[in-house]
C-alpha positions as CSV (number, residue, x, y, z in Angstrom):
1,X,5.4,44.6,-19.4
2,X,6.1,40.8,-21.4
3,X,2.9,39.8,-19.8
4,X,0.8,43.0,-21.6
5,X,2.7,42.0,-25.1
6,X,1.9,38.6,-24.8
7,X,-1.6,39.6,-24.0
8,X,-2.3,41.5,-26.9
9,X,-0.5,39.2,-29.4
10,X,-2.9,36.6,-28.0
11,X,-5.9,38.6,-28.8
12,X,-4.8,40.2,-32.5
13,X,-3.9,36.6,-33.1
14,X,-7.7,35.7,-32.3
15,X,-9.2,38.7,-33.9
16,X,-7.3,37.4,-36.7
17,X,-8.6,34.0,-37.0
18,X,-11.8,34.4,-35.7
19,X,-12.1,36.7,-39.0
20,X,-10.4,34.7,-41.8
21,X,-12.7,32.2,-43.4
22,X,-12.0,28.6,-42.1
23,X,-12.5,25.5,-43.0
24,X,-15.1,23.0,-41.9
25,X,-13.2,20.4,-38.9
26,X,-13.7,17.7,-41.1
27,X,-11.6,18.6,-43.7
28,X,-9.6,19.6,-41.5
29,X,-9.2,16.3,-39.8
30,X,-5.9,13.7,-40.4
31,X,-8.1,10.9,-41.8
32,X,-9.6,13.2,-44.5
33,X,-6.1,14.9,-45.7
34,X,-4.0,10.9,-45.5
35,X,-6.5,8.8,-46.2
36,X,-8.7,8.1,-49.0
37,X,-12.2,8.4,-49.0
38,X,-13.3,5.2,-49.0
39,X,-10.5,3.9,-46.2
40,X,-12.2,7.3,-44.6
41,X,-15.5,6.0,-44.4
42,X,-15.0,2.4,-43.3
43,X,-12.8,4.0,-40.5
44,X,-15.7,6.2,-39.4
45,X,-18.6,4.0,-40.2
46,X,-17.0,0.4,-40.1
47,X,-19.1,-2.6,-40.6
48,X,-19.6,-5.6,-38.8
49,X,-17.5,-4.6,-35.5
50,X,-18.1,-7.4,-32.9
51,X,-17.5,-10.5,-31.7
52,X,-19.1,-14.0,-32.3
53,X,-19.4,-16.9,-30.2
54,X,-15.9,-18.4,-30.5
55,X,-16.6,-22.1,-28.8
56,X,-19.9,-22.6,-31.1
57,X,-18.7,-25.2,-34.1
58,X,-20.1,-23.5,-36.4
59,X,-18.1,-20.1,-36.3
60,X,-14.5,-19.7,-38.1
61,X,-12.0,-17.6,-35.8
62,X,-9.2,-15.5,-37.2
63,X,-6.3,-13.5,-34.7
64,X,-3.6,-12.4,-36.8
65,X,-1.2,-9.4,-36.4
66,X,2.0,-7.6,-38.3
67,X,4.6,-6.8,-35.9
68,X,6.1,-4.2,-37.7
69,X,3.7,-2.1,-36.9
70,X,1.6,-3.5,-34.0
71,X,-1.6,-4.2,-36.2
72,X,-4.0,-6.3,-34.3
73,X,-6.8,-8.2,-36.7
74,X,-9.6,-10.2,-35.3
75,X,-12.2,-11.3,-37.7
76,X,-14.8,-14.2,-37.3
77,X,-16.8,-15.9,-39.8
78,X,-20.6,-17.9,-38.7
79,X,-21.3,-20.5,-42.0
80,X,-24.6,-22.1,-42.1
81,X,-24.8,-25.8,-43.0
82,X,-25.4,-25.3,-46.6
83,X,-21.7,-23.8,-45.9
84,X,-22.6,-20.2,-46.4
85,X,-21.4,-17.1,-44.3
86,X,-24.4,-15.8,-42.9
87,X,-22.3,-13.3,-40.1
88,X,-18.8,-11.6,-40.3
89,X,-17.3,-9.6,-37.1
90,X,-14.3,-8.0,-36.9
91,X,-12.6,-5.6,-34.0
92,X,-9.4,-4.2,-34.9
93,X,-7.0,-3.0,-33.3
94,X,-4.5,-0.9,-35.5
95,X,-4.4,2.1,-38.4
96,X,-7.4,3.3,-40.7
97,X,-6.3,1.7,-43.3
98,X,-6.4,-1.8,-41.0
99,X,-9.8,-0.8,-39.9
100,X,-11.1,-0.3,-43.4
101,X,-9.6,-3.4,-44.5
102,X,-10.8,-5.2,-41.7
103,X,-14.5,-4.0,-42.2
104,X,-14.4,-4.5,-46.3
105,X,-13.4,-8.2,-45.7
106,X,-16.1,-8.9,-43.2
107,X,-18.6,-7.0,-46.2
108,X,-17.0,-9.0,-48.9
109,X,-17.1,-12.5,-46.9
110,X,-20.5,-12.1,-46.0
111,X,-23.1,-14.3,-48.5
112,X,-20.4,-16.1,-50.0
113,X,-19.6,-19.5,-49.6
114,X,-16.7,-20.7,-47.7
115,X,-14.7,-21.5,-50.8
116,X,-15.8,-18.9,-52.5
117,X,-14.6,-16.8,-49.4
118,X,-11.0,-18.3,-50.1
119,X,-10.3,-16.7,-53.4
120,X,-10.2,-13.1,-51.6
121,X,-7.2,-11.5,-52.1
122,X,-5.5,-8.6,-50.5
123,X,-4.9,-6.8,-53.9
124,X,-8.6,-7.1,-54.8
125,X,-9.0,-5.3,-50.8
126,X,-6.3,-2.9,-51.3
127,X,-7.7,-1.7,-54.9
128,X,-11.2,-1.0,-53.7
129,X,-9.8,1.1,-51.2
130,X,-6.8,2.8,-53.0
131,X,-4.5,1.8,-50.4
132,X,-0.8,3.4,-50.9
133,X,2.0,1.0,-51.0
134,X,2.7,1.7,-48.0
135,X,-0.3,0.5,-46.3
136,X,-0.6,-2.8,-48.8
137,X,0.5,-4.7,-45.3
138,X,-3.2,-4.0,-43.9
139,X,-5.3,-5.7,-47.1
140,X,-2.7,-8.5,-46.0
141,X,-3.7,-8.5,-42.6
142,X,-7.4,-8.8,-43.6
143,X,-6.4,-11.8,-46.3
144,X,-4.9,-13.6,-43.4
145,X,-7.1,-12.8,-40.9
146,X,-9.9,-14.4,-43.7
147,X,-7.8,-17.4,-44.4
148,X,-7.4,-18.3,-40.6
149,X,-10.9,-17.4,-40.3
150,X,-11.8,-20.4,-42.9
151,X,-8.7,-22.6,-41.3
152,X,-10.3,-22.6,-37.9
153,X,-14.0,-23.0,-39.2
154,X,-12.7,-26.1,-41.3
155,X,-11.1,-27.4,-38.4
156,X,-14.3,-27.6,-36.4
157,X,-16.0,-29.3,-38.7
158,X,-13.6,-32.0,-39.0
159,X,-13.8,-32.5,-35.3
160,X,-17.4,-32.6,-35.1
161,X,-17.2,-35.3,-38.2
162,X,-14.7,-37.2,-35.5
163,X,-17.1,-36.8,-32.3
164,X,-19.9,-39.1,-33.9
165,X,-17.2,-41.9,-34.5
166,X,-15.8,-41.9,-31.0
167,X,-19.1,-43.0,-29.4
């Protein structure tokens, strides 16, 4: 007799919501109701996800990661050799705030030169996306993973200035 109860419940419970006017998914989704809409659409349309070639000299690495939260940031930079980045990649591995950061930075970097690259900072990241206090720590992320970006790109180019001398 619980079996037939539960039954109909199930169905009046249907009937109901099948009637009452809904909303479409995507408002419905956690992204669109904790994020906002620009953090939104860098997580669902991010930019510049990929890899470059790590070993070439003329390509800037960055790996950095918060451990408070398990945020993995990966983003590389290619300069020419008028020292301009040409190429950005990122991959990500983290919130959709860290995402969004992630794929602004490699937006931002992009056409600038490597010094130029050096003065973006995570509060200029965090305001273009409205990022809450609480997610300041990913525009961080991205301002390190940037600066370590440049670090290793400069440190290339010392070495290859080094190579000529040794032979």
């Amino acid at each position: 007799m619980a079996a037939v109860g539960a039954g109909r419940l199930r169905r009046a419970v249907s009937a109901l919501l099948l009637r009452s006017p809904r909303l479409p998914a995507r408002e419905l989704s956690a992204p669109a109701r904790l994020y906002h809409k620009k953090v939104v659409d860098h997580y669902e349309n991010p930019r510049n996800v990929g890899s470059l070639d790590k070993t070439s000299k003329n390509v800037g690495t960055g790996l950095v990661g918060a451990p408070a939260c398990g945020d993995v940031m990966k983003l590389q930079i290619q300069v020419d050799e008028k020292g301009k980045i040409v190429d950005a990649r990122f991959k990500t591995f983290g919130c959709g705030s860290a995402i969004a950061s992630s794929s602004l930075a490699t937006e931002w970097v992009k056409g600038k030169t490597v010094e130029e690259a050096s003065t973006i900072k995570n509060t200029d990241i965090a305001k273009e996306l409205c990022l809450p206090p609480v997610k300041l720590h990913c525009s961080m992320l991205a301002q390190d993973a940037i600066k370590a970006a440049l670090a290793d790109y400069k440190m290339k180019q010392e070495s290859k200035k080094e190579e000529p001398e040794k032979q």
